[in-house]
DRENMI-951456 format. One record per residue: x negated, y negated, z of N, C-alpha, C in turn; residue in three letters. Coordinates in steps of 0.1 Angstrom, whole numbers, plus 2048, in hexadecimal, padded with zeros to 3 digits. Layout:
XYZXYZXYZALA ...
//
This chain:
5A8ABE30759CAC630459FAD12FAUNK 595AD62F1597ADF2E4596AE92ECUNK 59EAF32EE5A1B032EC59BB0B2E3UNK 59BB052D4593B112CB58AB182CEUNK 57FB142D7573B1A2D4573B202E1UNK 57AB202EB57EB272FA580B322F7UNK 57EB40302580B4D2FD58EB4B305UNK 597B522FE5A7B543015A7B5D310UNK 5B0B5E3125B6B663225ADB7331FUNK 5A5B7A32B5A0B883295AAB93328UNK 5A7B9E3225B1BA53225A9BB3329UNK 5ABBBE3325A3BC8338593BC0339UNK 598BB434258ABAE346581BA933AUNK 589BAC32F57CBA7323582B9A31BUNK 57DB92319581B8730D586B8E303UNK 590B892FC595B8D2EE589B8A2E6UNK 584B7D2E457DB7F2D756CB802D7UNK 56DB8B2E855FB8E2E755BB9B2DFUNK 551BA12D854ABAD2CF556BB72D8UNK 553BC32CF557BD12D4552BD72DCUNK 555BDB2EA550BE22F454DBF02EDUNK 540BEE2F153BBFB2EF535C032FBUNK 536C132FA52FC1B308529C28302UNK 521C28305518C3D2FF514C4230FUNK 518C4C308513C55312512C66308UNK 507C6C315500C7A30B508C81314UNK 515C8930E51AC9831650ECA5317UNK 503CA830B4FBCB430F501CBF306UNK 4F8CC43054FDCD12FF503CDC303UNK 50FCDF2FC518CE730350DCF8307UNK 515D0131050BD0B30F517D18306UNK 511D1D30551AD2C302518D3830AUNK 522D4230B51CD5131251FD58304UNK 517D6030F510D6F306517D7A311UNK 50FD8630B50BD9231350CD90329UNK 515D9832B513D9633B517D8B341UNK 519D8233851ED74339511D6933DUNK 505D713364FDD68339500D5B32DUNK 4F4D4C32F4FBD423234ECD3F31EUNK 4F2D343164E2D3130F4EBD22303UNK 4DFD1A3024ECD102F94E9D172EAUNK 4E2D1F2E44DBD232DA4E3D2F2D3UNK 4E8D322CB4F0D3E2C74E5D4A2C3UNK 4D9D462BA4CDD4C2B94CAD532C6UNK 4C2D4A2CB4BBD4E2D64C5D562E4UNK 4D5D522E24DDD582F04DED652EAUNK 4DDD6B2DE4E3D792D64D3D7D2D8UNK 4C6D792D84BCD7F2D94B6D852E6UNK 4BCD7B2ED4B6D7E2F94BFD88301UNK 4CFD833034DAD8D3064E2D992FEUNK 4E5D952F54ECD9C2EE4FBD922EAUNK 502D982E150FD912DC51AD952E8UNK 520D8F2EA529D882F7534D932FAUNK 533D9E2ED540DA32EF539DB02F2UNK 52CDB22F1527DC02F7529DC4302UNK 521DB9312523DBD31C52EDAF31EUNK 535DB332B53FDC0329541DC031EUNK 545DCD31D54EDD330D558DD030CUNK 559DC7302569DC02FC56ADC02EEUNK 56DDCC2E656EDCD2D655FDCD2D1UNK 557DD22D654BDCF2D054BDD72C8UNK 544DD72BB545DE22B1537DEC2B2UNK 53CDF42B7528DFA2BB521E022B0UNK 529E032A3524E0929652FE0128BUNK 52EE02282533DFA27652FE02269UNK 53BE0825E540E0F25653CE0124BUNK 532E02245530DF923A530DFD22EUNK 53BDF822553EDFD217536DF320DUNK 53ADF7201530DF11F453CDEA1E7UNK 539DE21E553DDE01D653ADDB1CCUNK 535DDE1BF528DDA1B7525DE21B0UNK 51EDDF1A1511DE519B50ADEF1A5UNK 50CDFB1A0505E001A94F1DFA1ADUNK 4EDDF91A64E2DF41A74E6DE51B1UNK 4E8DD91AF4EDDD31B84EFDD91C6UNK 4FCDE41C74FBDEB1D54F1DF51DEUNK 4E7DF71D64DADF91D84D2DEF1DEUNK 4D3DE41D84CADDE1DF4CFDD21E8UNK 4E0DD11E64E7DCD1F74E5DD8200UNK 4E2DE21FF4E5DED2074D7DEC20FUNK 4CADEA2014BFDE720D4BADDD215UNK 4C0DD420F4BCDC42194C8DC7224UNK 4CFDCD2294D8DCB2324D3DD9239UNK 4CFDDD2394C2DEB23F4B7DE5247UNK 4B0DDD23D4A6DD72414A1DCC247UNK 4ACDC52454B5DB82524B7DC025CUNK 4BBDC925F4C4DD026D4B9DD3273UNK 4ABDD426D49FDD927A49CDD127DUNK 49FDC327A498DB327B48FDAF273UNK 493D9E277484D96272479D90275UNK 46ED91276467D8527E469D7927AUNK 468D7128546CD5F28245ED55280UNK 45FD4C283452D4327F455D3528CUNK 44BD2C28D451D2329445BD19294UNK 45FD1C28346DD14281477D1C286UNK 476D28287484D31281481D4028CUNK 489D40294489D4A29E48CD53297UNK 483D5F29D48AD6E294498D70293UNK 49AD7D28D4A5D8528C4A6D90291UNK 4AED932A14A6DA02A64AEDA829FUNK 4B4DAB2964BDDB72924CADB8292UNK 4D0DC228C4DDDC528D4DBDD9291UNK 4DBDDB29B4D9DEB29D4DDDEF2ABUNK 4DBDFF2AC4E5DFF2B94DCDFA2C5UNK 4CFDF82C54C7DF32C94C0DE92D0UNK 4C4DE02C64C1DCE2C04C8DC52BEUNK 4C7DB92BD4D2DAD2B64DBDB02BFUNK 4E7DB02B34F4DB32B44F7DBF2BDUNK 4F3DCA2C04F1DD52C44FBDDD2BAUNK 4FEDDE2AE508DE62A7501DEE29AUNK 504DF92994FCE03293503E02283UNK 4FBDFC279502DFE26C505E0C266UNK 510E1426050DE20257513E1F24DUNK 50BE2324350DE2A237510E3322DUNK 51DE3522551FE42222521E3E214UNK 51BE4B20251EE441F752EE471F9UNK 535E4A202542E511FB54AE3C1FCUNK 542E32206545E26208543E1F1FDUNK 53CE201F1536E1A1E7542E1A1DDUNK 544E0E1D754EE101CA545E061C1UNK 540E0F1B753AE081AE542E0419EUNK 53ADF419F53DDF3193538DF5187UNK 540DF9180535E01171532DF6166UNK 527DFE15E524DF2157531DF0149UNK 538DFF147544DFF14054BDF6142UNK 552DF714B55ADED155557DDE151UNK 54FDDE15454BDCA15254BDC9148UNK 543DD513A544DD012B555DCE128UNK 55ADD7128566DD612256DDC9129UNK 56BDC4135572DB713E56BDAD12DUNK 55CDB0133558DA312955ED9B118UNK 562DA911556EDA5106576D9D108UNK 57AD9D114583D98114588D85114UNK 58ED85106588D77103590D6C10EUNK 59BD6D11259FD5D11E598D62126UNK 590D5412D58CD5513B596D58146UNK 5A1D501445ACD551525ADD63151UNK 5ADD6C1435B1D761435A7D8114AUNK 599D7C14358ED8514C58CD81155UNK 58DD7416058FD7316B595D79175UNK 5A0D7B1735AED821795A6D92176UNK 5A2D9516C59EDA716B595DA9174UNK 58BDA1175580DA017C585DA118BUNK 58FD9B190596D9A19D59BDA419EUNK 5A3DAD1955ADDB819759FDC3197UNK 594DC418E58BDCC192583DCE19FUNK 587DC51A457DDC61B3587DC71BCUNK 598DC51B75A0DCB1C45A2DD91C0UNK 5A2DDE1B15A1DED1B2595DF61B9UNK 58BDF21BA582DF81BE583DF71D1UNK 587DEB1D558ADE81E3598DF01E7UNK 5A0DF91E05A8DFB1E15A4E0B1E4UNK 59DE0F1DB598E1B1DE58CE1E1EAUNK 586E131EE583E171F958BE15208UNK 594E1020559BE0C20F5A6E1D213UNK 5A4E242095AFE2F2075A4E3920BUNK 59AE37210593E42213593E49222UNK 590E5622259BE5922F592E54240UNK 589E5023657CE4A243577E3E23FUNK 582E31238582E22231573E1C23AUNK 56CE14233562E0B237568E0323DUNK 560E0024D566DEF252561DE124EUNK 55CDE5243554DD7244550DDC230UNK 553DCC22954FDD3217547DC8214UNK 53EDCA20E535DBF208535DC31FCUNK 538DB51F153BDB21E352BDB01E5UNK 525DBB1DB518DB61D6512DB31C9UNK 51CDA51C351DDA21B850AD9A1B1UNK 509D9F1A74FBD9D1A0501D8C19DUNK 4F5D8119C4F6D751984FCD7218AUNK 4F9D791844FDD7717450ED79179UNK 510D8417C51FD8817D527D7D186UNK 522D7C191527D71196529D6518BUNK 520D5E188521D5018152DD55175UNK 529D5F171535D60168545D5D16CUNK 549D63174557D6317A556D5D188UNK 54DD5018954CD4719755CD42196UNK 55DD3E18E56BD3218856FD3217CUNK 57BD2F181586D2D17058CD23170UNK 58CD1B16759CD131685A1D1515BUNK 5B0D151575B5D1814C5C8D0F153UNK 5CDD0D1475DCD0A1475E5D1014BUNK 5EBD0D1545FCD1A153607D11152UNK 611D1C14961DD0F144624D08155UNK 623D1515B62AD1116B621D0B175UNK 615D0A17860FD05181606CFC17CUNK 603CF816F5FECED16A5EDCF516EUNK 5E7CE816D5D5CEB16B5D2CF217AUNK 5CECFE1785CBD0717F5BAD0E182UNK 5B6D0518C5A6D0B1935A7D1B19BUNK 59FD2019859CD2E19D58FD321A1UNK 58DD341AE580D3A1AF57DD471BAUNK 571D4E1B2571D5B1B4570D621C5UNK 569D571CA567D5D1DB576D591E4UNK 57ED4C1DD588D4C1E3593D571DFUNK 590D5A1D259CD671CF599D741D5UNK 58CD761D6586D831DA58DD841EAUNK 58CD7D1F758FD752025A0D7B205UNK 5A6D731F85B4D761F75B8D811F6UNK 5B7D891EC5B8D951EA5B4DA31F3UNK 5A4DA01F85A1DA82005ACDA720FUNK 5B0D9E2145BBD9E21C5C5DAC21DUNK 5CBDAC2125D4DB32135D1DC4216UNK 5C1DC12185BFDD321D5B8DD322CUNK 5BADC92305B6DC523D5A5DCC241UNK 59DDC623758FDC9237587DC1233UNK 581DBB242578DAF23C56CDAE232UNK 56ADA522B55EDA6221557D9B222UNK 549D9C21A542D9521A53DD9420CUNK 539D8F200532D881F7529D8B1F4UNK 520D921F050FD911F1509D921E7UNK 4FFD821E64FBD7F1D74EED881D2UNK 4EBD8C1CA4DCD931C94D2D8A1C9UNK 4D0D7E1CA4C9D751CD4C2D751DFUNK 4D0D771E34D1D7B1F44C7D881FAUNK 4D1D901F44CDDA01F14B8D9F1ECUNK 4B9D971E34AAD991E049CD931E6UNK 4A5D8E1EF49BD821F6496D791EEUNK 49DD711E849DD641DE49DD5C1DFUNK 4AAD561E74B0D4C1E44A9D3F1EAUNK 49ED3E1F0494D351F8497D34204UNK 4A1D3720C4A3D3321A49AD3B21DUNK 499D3922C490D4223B49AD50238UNK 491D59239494D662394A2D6A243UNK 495D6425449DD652604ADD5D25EUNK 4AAD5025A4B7D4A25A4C3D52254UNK 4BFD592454CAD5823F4D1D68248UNK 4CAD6E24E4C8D7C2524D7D78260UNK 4D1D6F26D4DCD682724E7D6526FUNK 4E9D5E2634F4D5B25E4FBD6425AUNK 4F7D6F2544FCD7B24D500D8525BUNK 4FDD842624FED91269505D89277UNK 509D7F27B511D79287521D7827DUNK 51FD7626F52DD7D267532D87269UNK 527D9026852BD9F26552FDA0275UNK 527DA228052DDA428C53AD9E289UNK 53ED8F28B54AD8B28C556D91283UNK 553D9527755CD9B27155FDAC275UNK 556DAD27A557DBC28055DDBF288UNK 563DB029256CDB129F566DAE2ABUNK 557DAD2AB54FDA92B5550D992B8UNK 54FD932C854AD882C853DD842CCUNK 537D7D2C4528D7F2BE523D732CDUNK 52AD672D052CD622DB537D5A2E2UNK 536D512EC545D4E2F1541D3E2F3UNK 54BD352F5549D292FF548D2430DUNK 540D1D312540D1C31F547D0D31EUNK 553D0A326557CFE326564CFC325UNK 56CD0331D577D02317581D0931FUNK 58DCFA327596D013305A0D0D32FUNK 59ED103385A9D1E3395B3D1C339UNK 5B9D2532A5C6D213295CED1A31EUNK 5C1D1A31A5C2D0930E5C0D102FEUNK 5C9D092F75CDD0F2E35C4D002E2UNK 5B8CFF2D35BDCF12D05BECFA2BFUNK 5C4CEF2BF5CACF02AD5C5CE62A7UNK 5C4CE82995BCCDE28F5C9CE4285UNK 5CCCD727E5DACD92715D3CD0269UNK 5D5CD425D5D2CD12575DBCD6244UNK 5D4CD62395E1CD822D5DBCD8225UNK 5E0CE12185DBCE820E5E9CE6203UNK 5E5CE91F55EECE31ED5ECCF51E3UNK 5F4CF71DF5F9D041D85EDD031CAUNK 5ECD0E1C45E3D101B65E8D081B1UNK 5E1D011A55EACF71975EECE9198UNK 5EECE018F5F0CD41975FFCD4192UNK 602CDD18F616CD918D61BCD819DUNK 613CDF1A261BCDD1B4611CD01B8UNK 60CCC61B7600CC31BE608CB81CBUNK 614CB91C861CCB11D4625CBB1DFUNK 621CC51D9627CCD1E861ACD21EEUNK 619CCF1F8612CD4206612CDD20CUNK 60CCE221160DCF321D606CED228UNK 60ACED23A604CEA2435FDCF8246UNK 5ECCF724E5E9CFF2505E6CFC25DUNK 5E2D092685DFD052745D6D0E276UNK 5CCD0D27D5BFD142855BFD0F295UNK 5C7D1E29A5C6D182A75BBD252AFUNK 5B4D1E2BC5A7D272C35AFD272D4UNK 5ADD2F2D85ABD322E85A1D2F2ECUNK 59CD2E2FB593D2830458BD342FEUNK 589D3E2F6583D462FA577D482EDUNK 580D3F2E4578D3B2D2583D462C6UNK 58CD4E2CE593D572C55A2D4E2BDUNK 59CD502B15A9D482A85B4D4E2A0UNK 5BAD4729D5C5D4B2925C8D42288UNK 5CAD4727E5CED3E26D5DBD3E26DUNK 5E2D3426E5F1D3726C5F9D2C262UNK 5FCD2F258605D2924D615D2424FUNK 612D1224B61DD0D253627D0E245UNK 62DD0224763BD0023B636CF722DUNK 63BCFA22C639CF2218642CE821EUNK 638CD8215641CCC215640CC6209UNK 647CB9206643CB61F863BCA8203UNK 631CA51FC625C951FA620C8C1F2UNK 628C831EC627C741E361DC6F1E9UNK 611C6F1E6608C681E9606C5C1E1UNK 611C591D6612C4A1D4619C451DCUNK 626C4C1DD630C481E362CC431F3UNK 625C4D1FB621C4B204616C42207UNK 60CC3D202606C362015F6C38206UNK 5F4C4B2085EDC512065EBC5F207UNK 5DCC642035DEC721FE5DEC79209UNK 5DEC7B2175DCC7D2235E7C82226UNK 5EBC8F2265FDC91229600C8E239UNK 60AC8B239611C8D24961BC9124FUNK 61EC9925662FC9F259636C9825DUNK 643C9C25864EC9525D652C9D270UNK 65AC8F271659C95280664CA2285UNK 66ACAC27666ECB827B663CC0277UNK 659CC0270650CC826B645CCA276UNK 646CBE27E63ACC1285641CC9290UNK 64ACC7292655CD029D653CDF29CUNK 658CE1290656CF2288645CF828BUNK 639CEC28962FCF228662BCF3292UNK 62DCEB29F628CEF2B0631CFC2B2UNK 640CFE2B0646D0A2B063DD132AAUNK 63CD1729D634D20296626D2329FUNK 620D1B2A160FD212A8615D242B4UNK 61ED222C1621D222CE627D322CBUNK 62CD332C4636D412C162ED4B2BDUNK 624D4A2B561ED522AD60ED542BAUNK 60BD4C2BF5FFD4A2C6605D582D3UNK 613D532DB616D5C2E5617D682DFUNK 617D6C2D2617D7A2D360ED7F2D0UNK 605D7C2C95F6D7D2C75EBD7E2D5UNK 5F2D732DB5E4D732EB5F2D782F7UNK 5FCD7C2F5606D822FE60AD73308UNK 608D6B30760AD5F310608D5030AUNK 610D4430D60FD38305604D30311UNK 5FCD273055F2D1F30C5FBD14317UNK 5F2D1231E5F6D0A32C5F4CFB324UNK 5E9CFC31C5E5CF13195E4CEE304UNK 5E8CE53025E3CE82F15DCCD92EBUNK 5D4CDC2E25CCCCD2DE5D2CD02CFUNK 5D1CC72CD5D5CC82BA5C9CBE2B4UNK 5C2CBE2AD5B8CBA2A45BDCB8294UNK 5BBCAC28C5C2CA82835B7CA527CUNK 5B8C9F26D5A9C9926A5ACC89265UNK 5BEC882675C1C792645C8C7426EUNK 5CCC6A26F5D4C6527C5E9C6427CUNK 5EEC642845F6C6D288600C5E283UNK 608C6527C611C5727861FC59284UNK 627C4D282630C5528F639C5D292UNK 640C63287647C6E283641C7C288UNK 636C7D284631C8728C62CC8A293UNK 626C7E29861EC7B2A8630C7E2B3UNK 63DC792AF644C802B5648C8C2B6UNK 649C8B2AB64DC9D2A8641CA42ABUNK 637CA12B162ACAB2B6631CAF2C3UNK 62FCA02CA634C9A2D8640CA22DDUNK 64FCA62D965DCA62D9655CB62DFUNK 651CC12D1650CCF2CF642CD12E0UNK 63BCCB2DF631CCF2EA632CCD2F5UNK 63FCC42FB642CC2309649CCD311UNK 652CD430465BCDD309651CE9308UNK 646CEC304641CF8307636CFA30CUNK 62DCED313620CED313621CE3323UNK 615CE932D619CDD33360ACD1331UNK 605CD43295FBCC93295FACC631AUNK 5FACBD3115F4CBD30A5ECCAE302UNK 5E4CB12F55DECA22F35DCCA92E1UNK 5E0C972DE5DCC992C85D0C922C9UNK 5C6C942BF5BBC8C2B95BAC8B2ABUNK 5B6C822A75B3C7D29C5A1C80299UNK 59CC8729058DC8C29058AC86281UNK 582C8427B57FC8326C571C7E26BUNK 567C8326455EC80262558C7125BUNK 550C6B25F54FC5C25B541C54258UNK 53CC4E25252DC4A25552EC3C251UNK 535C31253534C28258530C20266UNK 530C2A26E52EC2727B523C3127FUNK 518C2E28750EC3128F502C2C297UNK 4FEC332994F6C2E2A34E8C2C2A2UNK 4DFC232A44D1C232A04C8C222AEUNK 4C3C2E2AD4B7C352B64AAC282B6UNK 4A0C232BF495C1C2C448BC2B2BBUNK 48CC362BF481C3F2BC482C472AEUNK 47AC4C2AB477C5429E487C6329EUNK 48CC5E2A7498C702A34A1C672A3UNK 4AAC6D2A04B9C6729D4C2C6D2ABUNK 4CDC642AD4D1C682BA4D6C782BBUNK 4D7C7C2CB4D9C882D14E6C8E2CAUNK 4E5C9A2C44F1CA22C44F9CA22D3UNK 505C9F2D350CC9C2E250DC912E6UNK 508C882DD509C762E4517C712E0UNK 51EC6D2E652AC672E0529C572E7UNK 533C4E2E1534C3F2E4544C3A2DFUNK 546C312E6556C2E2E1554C1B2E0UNK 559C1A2D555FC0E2D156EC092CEUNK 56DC072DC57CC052DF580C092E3UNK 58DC0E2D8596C182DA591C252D1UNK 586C222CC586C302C4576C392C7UNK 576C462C7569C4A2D0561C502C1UNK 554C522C454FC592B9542C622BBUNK 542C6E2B7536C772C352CC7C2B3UNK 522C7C2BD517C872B151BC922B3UNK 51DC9B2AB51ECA72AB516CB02A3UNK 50BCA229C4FCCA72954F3CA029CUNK 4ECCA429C4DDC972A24D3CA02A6UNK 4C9C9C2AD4C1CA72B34C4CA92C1UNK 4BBCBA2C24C1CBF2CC4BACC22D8UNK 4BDCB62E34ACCB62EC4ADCC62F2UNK 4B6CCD2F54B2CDA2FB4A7CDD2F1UNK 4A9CE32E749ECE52DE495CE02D4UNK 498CD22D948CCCC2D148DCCC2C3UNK 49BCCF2BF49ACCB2AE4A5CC52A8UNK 49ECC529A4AACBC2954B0CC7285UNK 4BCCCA2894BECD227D4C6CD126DUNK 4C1CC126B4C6CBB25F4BBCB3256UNK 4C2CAE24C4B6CA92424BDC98244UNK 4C8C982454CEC902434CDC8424FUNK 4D0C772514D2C6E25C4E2C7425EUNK 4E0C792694EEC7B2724F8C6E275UNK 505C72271514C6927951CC6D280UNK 520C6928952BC6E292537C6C290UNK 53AC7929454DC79290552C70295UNK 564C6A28C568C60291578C69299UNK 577C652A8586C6C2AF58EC5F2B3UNK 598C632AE5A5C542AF5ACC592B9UNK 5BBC532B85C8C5C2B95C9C5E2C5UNK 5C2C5E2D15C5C682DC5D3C672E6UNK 5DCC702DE5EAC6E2E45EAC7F2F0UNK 5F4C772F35FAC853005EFC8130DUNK 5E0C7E30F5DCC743165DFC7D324UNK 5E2C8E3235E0C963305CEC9B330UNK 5C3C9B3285B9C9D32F5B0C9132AUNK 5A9C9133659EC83332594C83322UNK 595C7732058FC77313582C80313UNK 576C7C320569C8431F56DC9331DUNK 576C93325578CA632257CCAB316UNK 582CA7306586CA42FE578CA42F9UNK 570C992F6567C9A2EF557CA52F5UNK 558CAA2FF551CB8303556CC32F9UNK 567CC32FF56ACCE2F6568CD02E6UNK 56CCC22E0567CC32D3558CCA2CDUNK 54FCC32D8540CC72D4540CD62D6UNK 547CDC2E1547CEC2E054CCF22D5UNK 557CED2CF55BCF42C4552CF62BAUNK 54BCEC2BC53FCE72AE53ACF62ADUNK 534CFC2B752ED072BB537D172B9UNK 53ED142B654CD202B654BD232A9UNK 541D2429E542D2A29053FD3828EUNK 541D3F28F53CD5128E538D53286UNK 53DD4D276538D4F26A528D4A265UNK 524D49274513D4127150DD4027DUNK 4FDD4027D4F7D3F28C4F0D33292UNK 4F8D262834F8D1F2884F9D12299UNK 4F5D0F29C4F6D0A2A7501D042A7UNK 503CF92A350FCF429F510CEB293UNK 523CE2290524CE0284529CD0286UNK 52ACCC277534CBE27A53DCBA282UNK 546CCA280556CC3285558CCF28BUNK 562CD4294568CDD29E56CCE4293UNK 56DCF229B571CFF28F57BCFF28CUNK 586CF4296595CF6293597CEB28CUNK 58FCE628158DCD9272588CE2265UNK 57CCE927356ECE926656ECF0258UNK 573CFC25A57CD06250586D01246UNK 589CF924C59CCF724559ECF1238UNK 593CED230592CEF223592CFC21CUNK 589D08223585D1521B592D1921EUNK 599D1A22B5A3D1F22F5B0D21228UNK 5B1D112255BBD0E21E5B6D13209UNK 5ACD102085A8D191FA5ACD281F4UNK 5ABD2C2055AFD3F2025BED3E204UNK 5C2D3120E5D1D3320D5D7D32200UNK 5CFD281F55D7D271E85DBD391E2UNK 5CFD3B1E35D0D481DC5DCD551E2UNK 5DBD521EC5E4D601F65F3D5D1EDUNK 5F9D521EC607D531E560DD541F0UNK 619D5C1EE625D5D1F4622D651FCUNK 61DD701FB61CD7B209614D72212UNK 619D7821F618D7222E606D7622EUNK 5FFD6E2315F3D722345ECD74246UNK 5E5D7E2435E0D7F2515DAD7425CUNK 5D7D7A2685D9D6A2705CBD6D277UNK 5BFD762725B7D772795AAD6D272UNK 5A4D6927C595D5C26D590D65268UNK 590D6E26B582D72265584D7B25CUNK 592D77253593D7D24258DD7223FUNK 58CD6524258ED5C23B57BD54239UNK 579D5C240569D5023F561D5E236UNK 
//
């Protein structure tokens, strides 16, 4: 009798050469707390109704905010009054929930002030004489060194601003957005102005913000309310406040996202820098700068770097060491998040370094993908929160629409992330992909609801951009130089 066409021995109850098991299921939307510890799944709506998470109880809330200036004075005039006139609110419309404020009052509950002795203006002298100046690298770099002298002097004031807004006019911006120019040592060399500004500002340990006059003028077409949210769940966050928290995320637990950045110039473009963004159950992170490696991505057989399995040793040492002094205690538990899959060198050398200091832990593999999805019977595209697994490999919306509220907050047909990898196999996969969707929700730098990818991925391009610029001095470990 012919065998060919017979299905072979089952394997986990299934025929070998039957289709790919497939299963979905909707986890829901994660919730967040606020204020009192009440929740809400809405970042908008939990800060409107309660307040930001770190007010009641009081834990670093910032209950006034020292806001400095830097700019055309004209420019700082009129950042000065859209950030006035934002702080009493906005009305919303039925797309777009208000803005209840930033005041001691409202919103955020934190009182803005302002003093001219905070203002460092830039003159129109100043910029003509930059403008002669005929290399771009060279007025580039002036243009940088002019906005750390001026950041410098307010930083030396005996009553420093906590918070500086660059309030660069559009023309001036587009001028010194970007440079690239030659260097005999670093070869073809990209530069740009919000990542240098970022860098620099660091070293006076005073967060900043950007502000285009476009913004400033109410121009730029977005919803008033929206852009007003986004602007001002920054400013809280950089101010030291937690604007909200996660509900879900076990006690006890680091996850880390690594990821790598490659130095200014393409003369280095084969040495690497590992970078890590690791969060607490609580959404509070740290930026921490691993080791330089060299990466043949001919040689290797792609552009994807991966550690060797001492490097990955060094790099769970480095966050475990640096994490207990920072939160006074090492996690019980740690996740590591990757955006490529774990070759075996360092899937042991993860393995080796996290046994001895962790008693739980698990790697994943995350990366964004749109070959694979799912097609909805009705007019929406499937639920933010739906995940499904094929096979061995799982893949969740982390866009779609959002039945708590009834919307859908893209233009685009939504794809679900693709998670591989899942080694260490101490917490269940569903718990794994919950947590992910929470993280989605963990961006401070926006009021958005949520994003593609978990905060401990989502960043790590910009991240690694300001890293090019920092150089050799040790850079700070808190996010919110960096967004």
């Amino acid at each position: 009798m012919k065998t060919s066409g017979m299905m072979r021995k089952p394997r986990n109850n299934r025929p070998v050469n039957a289709g790919p098991c497939i299963r979905s299921r909707y986890l829901g939307e994660p919730r967040l707390v606020f204020a009192d510890g009440r929740e809400d799944v809405d970042p908008k709506l939990g800060i409107s109704r309660f307040g930001p998470k770190s007010w009641r109880p009081e834990r670093r809330h910032p209950s006034s905010l020292r806001v400095g200036f830097i700019g055309p004075p004209d420019a700082i005039e009129v950042a000065q009054r859209w950030l006035e006139k934002s702080a009493a609110g906005i009305h919303g419309d039925e797309d777009h929930p208000e803005f209840p404020g930033c005041m001691a009052d409202r919103g955020f509950m934190t009182k803005l002030t302002f003093d001219p002795a905070w203002t460092a203006p830039l003159y129109r002298g100043e910029l003509d004489e930059l403008a002669l100046v005929r290399s771009l690298r060279d007025r580039f770099h002036g243009f940088v060194s002019l906005l750390e002298t001026k950041l410098r002097l307010l930083s030396e004031r005996d009553q420093a601003p906590e918070y500086i807004v660059a309030a660069i006019p559009d023309d001036l911006y587009r001028k010194y957005r970007v440079v690239n120019f030659k260097d005999p040592f670093a070869g073809t060399v990209h530069r740009d102005l919000r990542r240098a500004f970022k860098a620099m500002a660091m070293k006076y340990r005073i967060p900043t913000q950007i502000l285009r006059d476009a913004t400033a003028a109410e121009s730029t077409g977005d919803n008033l309310t929206k852009v007003a949210w986004n602007f001002f769940t920054g400013l809280y966050f950089k101010a030291g406040g937690t604007p909200w928290g996660p509900v879900g995320l076990q006690p006890g637990s680091c996850h880390v996202g690594i990821s790598f950045y490659r130095h200014l110039g393409s003369a280095s473009s084969k040495v690497q820098t590992s970078l890590v963004q690791a969060f607490d159950e609580h959404g509070d992170g740290l930026v921490l700068r691993g080791h330089e490696f060299e990466w043949d991505a001919d040689n290797e057989g792609t552009n994807a770097p991966h550690l060797s399995e001492a490097h990955a040793q060094q790099l769970v040492d480095l966050v475990l060491t640096r994490y207990q002094g920072e939160m006074g205690q090492l996690p019980q538990r740690m996740v590591v998040h990757k955006s490529s899959r774990y070759w075996p060198a360092e899937k042991f050398g993860f393995e080796q370094a996290l046994r001895k200091r962790v008693q739980q832990y698990d790697l994943m593999a995350l990366s964004p993908q749109s070959s694979v999805r799912l097609v909805t019977k009705s007019q929406y595209p499937p639920l933010r929160g739906t995940a499904f697994s094929v096979d061995d490999l799982d893949f969740l919306y982390t866009t779609g629409f959002i039945s708590e509220l009834n919307q859908f907050h893209s233009t685009h047909v939504p794809a679900p992330i693709r998670l591989a990898d899942h080694i260490g196999s101490d917490t269940p996969r569903e718990t794994l992909l919950r947590e992910i969707l929470i993280l989605t929700k963990m961006n401070w730098n926006s009021a958005r609801l949520g994003g593609l990818m978990p905060i401990t991925l989502r960043f790590s391009r910009l991240v690694g951009d300001i890293m090019r610029e920092i150089g050799d001095w040790e850079p700070l470990t808190n996010f919110k130089y960096y967004t």
